[in-house]
C-alpha positions as CSV (number, residue, x, y, z in Angstrom):
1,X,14.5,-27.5,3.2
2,X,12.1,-27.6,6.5
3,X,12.4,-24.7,9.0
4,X,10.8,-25.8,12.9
5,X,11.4,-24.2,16.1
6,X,11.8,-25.7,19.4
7,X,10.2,-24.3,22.3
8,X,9.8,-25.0,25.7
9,X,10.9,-24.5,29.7
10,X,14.5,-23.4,30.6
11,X,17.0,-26.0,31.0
12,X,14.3,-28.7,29.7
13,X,17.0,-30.1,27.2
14,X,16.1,-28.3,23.7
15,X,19.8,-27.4,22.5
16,X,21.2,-31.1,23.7
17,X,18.1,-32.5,21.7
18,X,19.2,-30.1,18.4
19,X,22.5,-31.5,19.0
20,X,21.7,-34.7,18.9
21,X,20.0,-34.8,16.1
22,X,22.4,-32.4,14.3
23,X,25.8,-33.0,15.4
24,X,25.8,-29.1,15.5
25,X,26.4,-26.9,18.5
26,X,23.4,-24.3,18.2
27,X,24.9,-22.3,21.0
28,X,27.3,-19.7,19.1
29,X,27.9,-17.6,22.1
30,X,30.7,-18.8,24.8
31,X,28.9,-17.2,27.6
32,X,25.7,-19.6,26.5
33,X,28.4,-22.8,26.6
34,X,29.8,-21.5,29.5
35,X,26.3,-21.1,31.4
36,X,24.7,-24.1,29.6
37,X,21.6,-22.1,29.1
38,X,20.6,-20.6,25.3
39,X,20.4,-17.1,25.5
40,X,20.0,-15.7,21.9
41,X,18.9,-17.9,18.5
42,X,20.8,-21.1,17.7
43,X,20.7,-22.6,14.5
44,X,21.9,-26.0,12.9
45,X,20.7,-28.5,10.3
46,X,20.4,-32.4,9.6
47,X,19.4,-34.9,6.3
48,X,16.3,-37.3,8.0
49,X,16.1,-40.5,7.0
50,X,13.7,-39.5,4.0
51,X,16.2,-37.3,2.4
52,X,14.8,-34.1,3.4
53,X,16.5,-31.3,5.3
54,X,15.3,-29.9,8.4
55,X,16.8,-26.8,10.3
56,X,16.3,-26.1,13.5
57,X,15.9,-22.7,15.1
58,X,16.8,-23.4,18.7
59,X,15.1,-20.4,21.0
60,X,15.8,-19.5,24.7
61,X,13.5,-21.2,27.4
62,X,14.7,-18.4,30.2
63,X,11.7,-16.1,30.8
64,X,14.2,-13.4,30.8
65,X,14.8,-14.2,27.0
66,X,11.3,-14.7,26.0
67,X,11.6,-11.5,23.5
68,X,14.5,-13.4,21.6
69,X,12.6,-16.8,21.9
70,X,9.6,-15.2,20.0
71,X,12.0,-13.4,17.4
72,X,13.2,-17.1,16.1
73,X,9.2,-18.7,16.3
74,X,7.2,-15.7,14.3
75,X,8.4,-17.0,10.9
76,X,8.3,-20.9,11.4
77,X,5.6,-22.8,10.1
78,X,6.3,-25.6,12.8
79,X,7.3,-26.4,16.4
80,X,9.3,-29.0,19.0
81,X,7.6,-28.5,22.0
82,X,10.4,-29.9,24.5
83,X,8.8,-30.7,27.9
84,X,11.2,-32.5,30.5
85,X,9.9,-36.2,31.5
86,X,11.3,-35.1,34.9
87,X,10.2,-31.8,36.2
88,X,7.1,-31.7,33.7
89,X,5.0,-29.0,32.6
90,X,6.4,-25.5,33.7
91,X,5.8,-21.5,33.6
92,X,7.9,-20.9,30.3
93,X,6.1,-24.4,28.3
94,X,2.9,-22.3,28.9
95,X,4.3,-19.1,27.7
96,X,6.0,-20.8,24.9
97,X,2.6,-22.4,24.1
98,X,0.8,-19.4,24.3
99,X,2.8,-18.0,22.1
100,X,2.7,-20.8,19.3
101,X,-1.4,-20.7,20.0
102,X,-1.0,-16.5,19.0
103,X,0.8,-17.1,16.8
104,X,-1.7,-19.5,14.6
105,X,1.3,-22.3,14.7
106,X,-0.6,-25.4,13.2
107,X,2.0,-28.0,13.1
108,X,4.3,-29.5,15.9
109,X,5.8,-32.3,17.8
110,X,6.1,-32.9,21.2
111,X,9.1,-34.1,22.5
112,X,9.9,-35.3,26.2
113,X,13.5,-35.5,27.4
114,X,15.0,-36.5,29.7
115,X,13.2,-39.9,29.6
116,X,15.9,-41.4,31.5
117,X,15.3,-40.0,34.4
118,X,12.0,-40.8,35.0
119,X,8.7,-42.3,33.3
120,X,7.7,-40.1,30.6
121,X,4.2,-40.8,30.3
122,X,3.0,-38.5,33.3
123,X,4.7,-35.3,31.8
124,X,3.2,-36.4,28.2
125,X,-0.3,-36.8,29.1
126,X,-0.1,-33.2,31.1
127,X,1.8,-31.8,28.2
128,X,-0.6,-33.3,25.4
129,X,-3.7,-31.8,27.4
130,X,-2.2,-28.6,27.3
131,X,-1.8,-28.5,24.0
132,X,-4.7,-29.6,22.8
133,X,-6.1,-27.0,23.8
134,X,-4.4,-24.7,20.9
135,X,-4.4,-24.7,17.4
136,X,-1.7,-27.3,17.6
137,X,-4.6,-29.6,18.6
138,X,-3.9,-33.7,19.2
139,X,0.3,-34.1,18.4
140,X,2.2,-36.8,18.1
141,X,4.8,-37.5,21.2
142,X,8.1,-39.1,21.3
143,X,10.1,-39.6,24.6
144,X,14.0,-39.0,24.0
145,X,17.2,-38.9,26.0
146,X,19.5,-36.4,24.6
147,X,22.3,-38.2,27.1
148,X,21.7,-42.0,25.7
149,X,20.0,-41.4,22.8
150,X,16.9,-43.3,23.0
151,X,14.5,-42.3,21.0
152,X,16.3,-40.0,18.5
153,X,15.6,-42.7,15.6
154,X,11.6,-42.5,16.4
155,X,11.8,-38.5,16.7
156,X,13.7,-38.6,13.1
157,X,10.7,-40.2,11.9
158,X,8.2,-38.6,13.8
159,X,10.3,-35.2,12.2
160,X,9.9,-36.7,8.9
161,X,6.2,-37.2,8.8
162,X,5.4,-34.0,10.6
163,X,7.1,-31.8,7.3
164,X,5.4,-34.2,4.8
165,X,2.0,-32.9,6.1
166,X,3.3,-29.2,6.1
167,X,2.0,-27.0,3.5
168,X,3.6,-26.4,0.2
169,X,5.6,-22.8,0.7
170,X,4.5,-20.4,-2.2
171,X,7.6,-19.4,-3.7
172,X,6.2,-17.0,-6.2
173,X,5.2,-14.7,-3.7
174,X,6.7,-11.2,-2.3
175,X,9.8,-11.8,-0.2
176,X,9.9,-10.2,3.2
177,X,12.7,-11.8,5.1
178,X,12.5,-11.0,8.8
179,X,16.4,-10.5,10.3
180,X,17.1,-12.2,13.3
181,X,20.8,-11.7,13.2
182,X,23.2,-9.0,11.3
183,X,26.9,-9.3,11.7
184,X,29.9,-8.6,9.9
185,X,32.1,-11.0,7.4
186,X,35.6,-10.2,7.0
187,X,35.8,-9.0,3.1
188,X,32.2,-9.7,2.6
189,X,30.8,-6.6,4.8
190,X,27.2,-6.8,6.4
191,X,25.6,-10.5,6.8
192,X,21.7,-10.9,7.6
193,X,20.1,-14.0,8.6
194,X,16.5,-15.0,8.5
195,X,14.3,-17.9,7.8
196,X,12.3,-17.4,4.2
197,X,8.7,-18.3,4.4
198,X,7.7,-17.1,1.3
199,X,9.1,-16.0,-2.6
200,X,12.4,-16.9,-3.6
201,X,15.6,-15.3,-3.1
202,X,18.0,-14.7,-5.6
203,X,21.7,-13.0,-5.8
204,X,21.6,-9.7,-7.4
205,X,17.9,-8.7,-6.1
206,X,17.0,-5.2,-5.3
207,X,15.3,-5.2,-1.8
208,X,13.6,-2.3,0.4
209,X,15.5,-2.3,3.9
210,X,13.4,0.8,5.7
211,X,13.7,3.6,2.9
212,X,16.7,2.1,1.6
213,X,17.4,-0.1,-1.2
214,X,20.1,-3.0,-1.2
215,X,21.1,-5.1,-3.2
216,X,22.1,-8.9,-2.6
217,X,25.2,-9.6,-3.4
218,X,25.5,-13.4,-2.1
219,X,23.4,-16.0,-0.6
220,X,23.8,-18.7,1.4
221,X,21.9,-21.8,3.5
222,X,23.0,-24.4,5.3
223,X,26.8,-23.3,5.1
224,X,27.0,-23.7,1.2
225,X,26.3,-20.6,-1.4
226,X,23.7,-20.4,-4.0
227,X,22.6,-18.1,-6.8
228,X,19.0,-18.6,-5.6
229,X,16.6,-19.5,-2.3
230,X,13.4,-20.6,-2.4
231,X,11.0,-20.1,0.8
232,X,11.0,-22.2,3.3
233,X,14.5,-22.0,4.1
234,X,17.2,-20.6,6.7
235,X,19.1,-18.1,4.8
236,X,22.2,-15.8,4.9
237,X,22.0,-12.6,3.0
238,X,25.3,-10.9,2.1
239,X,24.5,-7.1,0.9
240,X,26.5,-5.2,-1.2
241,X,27.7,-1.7,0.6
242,X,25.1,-1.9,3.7
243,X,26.9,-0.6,6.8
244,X,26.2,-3.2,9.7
245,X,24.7,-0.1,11.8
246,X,22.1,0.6,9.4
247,X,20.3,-3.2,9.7
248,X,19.2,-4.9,13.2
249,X,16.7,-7.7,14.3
250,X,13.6,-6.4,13.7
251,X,13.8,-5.2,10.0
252,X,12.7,-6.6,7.3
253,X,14.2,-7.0,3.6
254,X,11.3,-6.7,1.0
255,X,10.3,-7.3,-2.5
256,X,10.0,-3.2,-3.3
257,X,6.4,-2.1,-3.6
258,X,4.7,-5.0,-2.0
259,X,4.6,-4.3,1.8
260,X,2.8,-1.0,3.3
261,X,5.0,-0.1,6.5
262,X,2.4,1.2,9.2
263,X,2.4,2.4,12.5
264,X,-1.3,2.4,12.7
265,X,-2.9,-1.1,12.8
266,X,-6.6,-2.0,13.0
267,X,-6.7,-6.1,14.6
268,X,-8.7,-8.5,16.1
269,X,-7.2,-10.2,19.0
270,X,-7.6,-13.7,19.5
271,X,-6.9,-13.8,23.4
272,X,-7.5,-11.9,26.4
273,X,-10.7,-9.2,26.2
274,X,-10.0,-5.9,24.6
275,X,-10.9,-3.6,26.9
276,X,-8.7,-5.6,29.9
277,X,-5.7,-4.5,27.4
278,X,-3.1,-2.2,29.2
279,X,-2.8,1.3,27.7
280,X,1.0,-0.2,26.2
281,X,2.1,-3.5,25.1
282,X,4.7,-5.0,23.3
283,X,3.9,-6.3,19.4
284,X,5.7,-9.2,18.4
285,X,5.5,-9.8,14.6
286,X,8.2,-11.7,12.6
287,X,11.7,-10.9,14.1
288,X,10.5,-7.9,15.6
289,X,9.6,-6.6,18.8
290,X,7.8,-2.9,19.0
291,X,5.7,-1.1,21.9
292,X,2.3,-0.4,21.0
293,X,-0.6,1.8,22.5
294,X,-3.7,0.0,22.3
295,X,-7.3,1.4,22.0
296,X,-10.0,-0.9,22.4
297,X,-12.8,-0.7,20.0
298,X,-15.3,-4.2,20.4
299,X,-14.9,-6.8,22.5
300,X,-12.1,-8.1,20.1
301,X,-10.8,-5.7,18.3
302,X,-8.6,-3.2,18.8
303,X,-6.2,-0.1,17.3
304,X,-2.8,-0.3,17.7
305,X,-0.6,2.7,17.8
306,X,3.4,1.6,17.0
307,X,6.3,3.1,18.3
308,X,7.7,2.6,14.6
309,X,6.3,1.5,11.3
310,X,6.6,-2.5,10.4
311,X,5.7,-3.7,6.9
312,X,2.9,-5.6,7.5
313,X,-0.3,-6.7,5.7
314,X,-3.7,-7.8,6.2
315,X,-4.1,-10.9,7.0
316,X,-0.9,-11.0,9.0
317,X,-0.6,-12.8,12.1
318,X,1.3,-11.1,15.3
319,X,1.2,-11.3,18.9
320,X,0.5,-8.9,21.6
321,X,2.8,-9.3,25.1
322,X,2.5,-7.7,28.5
323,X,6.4,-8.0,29.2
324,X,6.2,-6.6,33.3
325,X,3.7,-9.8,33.4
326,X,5.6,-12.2,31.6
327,X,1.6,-12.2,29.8
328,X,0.8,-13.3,26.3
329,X,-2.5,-11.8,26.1
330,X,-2.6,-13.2,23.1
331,X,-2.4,-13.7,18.8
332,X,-3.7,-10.6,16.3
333,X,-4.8,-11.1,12.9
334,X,-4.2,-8.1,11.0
335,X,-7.7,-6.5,10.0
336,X,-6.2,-2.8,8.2
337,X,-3.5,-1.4,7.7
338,X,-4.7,1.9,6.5
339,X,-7.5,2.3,8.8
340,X,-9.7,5.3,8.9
341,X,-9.4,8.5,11.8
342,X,-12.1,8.4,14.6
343,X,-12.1,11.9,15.1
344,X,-16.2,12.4,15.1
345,X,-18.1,11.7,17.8
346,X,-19.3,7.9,17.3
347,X,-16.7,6.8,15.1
348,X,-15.1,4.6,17.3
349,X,-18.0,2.8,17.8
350,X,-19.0,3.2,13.9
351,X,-15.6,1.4,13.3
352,X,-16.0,-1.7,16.0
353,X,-18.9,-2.6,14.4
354,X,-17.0,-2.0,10.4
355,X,-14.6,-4.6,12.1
356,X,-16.8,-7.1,12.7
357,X,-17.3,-7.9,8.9
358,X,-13.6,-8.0,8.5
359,X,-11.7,-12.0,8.7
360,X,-8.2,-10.8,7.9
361,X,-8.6,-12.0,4.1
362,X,-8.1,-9.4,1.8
363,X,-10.4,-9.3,-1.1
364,X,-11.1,-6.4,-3.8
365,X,-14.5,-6.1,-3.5
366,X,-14.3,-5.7,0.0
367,X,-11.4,-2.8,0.3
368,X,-13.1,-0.9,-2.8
369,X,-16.6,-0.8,-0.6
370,X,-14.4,0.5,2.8
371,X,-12.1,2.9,0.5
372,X,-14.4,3.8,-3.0
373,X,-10.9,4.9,-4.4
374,X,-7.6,3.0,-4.4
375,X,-4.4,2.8,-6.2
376,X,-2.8,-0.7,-7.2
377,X,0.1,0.1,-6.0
378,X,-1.6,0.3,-2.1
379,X,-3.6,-2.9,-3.0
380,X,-0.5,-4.3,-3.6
381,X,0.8,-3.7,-0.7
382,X,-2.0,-4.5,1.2
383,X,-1.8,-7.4,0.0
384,X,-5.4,-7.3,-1.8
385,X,-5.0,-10.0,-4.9
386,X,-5.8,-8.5,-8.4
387,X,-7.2,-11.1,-11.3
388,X,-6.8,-10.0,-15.4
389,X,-10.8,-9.3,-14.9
390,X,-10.0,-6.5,-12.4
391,X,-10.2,-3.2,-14.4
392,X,-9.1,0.0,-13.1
393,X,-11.4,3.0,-14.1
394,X,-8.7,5.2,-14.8
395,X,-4.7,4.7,-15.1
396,X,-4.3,2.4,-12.1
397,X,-7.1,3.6,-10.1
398,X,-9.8,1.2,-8.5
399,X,-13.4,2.1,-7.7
400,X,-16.3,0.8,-5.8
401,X,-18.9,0.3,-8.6
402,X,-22.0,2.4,-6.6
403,X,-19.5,4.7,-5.2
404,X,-18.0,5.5,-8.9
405,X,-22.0,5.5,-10.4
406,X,-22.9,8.1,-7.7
407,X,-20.2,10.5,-9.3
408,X,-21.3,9.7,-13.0
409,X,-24.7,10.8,-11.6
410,X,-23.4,14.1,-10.0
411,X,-21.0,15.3,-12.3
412,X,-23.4,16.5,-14.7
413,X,-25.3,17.9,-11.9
414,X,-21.9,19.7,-10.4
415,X,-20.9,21.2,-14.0
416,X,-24.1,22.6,-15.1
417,X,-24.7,23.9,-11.5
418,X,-21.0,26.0,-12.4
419,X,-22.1,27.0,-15.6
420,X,-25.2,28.5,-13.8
421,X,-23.4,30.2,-10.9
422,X,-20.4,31.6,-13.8
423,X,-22.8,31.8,-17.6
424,X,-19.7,33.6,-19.4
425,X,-17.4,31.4,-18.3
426,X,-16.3,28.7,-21.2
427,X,-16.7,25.6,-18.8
428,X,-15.8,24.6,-15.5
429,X,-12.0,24.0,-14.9
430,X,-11.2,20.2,-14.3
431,X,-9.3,21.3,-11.5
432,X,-12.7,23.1,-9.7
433,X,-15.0,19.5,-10.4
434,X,-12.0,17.7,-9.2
435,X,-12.3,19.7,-5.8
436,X,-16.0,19.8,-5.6
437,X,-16.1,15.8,-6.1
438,X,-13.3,15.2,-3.5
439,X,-11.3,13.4,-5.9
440,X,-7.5,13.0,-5.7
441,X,-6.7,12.7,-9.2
442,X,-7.7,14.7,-12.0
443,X,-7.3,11.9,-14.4
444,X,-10.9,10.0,-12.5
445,X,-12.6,13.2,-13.4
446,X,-11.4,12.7,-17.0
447,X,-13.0,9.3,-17.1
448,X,-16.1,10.5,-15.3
449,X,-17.2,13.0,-18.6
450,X,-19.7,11.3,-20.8
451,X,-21.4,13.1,-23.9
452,X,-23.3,15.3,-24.3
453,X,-20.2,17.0,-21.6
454,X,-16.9,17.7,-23.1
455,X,-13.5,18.5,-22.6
456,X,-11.8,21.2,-23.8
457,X,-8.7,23.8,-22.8
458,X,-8.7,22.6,-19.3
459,X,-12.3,22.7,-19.1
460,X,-15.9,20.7,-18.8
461,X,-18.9,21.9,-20.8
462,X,-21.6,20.9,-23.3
463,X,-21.1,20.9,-26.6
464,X,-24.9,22.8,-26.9
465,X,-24.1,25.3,-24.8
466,X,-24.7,28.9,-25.9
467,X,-24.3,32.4,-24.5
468,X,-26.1,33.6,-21.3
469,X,-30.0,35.3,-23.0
470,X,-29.1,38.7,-21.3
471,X,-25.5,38.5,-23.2
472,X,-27.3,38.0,-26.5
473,X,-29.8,41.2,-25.9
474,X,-27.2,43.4,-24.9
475,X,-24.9,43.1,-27.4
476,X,-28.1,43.2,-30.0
477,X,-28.8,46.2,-28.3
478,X,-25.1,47.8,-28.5
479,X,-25.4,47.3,-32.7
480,X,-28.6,49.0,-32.8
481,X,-28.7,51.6,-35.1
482,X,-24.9,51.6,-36.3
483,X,-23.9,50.9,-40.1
484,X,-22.2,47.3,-40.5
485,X,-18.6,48.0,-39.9
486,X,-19.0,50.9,-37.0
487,X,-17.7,49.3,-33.7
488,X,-19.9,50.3,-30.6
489,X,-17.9,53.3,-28.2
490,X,-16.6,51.8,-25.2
491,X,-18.7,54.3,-22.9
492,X,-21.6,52.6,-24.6
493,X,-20.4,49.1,-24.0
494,X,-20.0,50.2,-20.3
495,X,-23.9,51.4,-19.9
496,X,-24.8,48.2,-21.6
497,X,-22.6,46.1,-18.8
498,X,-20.5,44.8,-21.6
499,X,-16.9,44.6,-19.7
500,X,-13.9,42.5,-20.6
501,X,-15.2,39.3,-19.5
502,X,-19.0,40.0,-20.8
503,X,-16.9,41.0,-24.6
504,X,-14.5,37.8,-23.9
505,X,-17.3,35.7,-23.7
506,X,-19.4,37.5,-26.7
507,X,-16.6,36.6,-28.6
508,X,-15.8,32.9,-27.6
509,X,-19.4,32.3,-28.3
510,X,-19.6,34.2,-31.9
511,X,-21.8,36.7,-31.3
512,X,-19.2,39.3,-32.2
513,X,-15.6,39.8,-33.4
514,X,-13.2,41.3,-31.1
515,X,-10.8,43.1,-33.3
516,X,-9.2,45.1,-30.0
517,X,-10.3,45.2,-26.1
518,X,-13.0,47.1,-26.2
519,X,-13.5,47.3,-30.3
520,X,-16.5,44.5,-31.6
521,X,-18.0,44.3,-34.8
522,X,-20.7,41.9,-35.7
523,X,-19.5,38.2,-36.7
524,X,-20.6,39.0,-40.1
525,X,-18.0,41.9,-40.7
526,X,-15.4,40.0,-42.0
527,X,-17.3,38.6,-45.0
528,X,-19.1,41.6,-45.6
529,X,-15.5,43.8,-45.0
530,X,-14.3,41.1,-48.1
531,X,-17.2,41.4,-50.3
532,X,-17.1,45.7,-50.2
533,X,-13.0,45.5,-50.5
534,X,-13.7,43.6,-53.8
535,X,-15.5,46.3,-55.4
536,X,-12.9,48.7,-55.4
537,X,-9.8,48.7,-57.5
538,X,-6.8,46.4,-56.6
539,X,-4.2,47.0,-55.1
540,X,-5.7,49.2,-52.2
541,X,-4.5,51.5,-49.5
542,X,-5.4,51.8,-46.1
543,X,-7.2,54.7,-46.5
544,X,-9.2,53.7,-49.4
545,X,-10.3,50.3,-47.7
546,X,-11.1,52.7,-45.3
547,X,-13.5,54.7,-46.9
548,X,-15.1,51.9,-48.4
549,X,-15.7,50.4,-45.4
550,X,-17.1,53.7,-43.7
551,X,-15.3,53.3,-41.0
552,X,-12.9,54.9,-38.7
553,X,-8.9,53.9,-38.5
554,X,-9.7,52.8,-34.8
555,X,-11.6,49.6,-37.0
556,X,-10.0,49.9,-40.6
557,X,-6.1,48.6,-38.7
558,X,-7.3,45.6,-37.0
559,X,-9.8,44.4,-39.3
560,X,-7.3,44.5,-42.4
561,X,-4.7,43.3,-40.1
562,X,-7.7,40.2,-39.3
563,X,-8.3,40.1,-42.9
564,X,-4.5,39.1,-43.2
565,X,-4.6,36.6,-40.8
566,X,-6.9,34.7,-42.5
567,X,-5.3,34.6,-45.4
568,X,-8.5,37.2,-47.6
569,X,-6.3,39.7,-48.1
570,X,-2.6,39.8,-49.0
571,X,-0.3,43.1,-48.0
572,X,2.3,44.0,-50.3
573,X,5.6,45.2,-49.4
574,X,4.2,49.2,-50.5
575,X,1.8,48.5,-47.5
576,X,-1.0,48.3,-49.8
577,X,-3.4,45.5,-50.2
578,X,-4.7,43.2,-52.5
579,X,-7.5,40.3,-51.8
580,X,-6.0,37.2,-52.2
């Protein structure tokens, strides 16, 4: 299937051409039959002569209904310019053309009714200068009289050659179906419509609808249901237990996880100068239509503050309306959608000139040099492609290859620099290096450690590391003169500056065992407390390992009970001891 739009002046013929070809009325309201003027989005289909199918999205040429005309043209890769051969070129064909030029639309036809009323060649060369003008460029032209129907054979044709040169849809991409319609079926609950432009739709898919999920639970295009759609196509969504209040034109069913919705847009405009941009305007992108503060940066580019989030991408193409003046000041090409703040004095101006390097193409390399850090997951929504030779540097993290050689460099620097500042410390907590490298995860700090650095308990240090000199000489000095298996007094340790964390870190390090608080013995007592306990007669009591120690009880308890733990010495059930 091939999805165009028509477009044009009010009353210049566009739904009696779609009916024409169609044999469909694309007029579903009474008071549009009634008035004989489109009001809202018609649709209806036909088989061309090839074989193919076309569908037609019919749009209002009123200037009062210009909001619902660009709702049914932001998805369509294609366009029928109607222009009447009798009145000519008029206020609404320029807006509607303005529009299609914002909008980046590359392929059309134009078509001039009414050809029997007068000669059609003056409104075709007017119409065909105007348009040439666009991205449109030189189109083909057909005259037609939707009241005779001459012509409608050489339009067919023209119709068919347009969608041969049309490019291939990609239907393996993320779906975001922009709803132009939502109404309710009788037994089949809430019904959105929407034309596909890319992925494929199938019956049973989990979608994102705002921060809800849904579920489809029947398609159908063209009147007749199917198990799946492929892109480009007209499509009616059926979903399972959505209430019709919660779903309007303007949303947007997703592929979960592959759109970012944003109210904070950084674009380049393609149009009027950005700094003669009124304060608001209205954004038009896919169905929706969404005021927006703008805040000019360079000459063509601009922020965009929106009244509510879209999901959009970069590289998406929108357009920016003046509504009081009926203005299309014209297209935007999507530049960020996860722009930076410009609080600091120059940033603005730092930012206008970032922008200038930006085309609207996402790219890796490109996003990892703005952001140094980035999840897959936001690339993916970004829209940033990933290749099998893109390699995260830790889990699913991303990172700019300077940005992420600059922390290799100072991470060493930040952990020795810790160990300095806190010497009885065991290493410095991953959490504290995560802080002090303004990191976000503490898995990148992980992948950042490199020998000779280590991990261990929670923390970073060097395997060579040893206890602080003056740590060393005090407790040297707090052995000095005592036999082997005397513990130092406590008001002695205190002198010496030997507190809890001083003796914690004594002991972590091995220069001493700490049988109790504030009770050390040298890191050779427990080999020399099992070489004494040998010499005297097995089993033993703890008063006799005691005086063959030479020791108080205030040492003799914990260093049998240490002695146990590791297995030297083995207490009977008499509380007496034998070495094991």
């Amino acid at each position: 299937m091939h999805v165009l739009a028509t477009a044009g002046h009010v009353d210049h013929g566009k739904s009696t051409l779609v009916r024409a070809l169609t044999g469909m009325e694309p007029d579903r309201w009474a008071e549009e039959r009634r008035r004989g003027m489109t009001i809202d989005l018609g649709f209806a289909w036909t088989e061309l002569p090839s074989g193919e199918t076309v569908a037609f999205v019919d749009v209002p040429g009123h200037e009062r209904f210009v909001p619902n005309m660009l709702a049914g043209i932001g998805p369509v890769p294609a366009a029928l310019l109607v222009v009447a051969a009798d009145e000519g070129w008029k206020p609404q064909s320029a807006e509607h053309l303005a529009a299609l030029a914002a909008l980046d639309v590359r392929h059309g036809l134009l078509v001039v009714t009414r050809s029997d009323l007068a000669d059609p060649a003056p409104a075709t060369e007017q119409a065909r200068a105007e348009i040439a003008n666009t991205p449109l460029g030189h189109v083909p032209a057909v005259a037609v009289s939707g009241l005779t129907g001459a012509g409608l054979d050489d339009l067919r044709a023209a119709i068919d050659t347009l969608i041969a040169d049309l490019p291939a849809p990609s239907t393996d991409e993320p779906v975001r179906l922009w709803i132009d319609r939502a109404f309710t079926v009788k037994g089949a609950g809430t019904v959105v419509t929407g034309t596909l432009g890319a992925g494929t739709l199938r019956v049973g898919d989990e979608l994102a609808l705002g921060n809800s999920t849904v579920r489809v639970r029947n398609l159908q295009s063209l009147g007749a249901s199917h198990d799946s759609v492929a892109a480009v196509a007209r499509v009616a969504v059926n979903l399972r237990g959505t209430p019709r209040t919660d779903v309007s034109r303007g949303d947007a069913l997703l592929t979960p996880g592959r759109f970012r919705h944003t109210d904070l847009i950084d674009v380049r405009i393609h149009g009027d100068p950005a700094d003669s941009l009124p304060a608001t305007m209205t954004l038009h992108a896919g169905s929706a239509a969404v005021p927006v503060r703008v805040r000019p940066l360079g000459d063509d580019t601009a922020r965009l503050r929106l009244s509510r989030p879209l999901p959009l991408r970069i590289g998406d193409r929108a357009l920016l309306r003046n509504p009081g003046l009926h203005h299309v000041a014209g297209g935007v090409t999507v530049l960020d959608v996860q722009p930076p703040g410009l609080q600091r004095r120059g940033a603005a101006a730092t930012r206008a000139t970032e922008l200038t390097k930006l085309d609207g193409h996402p790219d890796l390399p490109g996003e990892l040099a703005r952001r140094h850090l980035i999840r897959a997951a936001a690339l993916a929504e970004m829209g940033v492609p990933l290749t099998p030779s893109d390699t995260p540097v830790a889990t699913d993290w991303y990172a700019d290859p300077s940005y992420w050689a600059s922390l290799l460099e100072r991470l060493p620097i930040e952990v020795a620099a810790y160990l300095a500042e806190h010497p009885l410390e065991p290493g410095m907590p991953l959490e504290a290096l995560r802080h002090r490298l303004s990191l976000p995860d503490r898995a990148l700090v992980t992948a950042l450690i490199r020998p000779p650095l280590t991990t261990r308990d929670g923390r970073v240090t060097t395997a060579a590391s040893g206890p602080p000199a003056e740590l060393v000489a005090a407790v040297t000095q707090a052995f000095n003169g005592l036999t082997p298996f005397t513990a130092p007094e406590a008001n002695a340790l205190t002198a010496l500056g030997l507190g809890p964390r001083q003796l914690a870190a004594a002991a972590r390090t091995g220069l001493v065992i700490q049988l109790a608080p504030q009770v050390i013995l040298a890191p050779t007592a427990v080999e020399e407390a099992a070489q004494a306990l040998a010499r005297i007669p097995q089993p033993f009591t703890l008063s006799e390992a005691r005086q063959a120690l030479n020791t108080t009880r205030r040492v003799a308890v914990p260093l049998l009970e240490l002695l146990d733990s590791r297995g030297l010495t083995h207490r009977l059930p008499d509380d007496r001891r034998r070495l094991s």
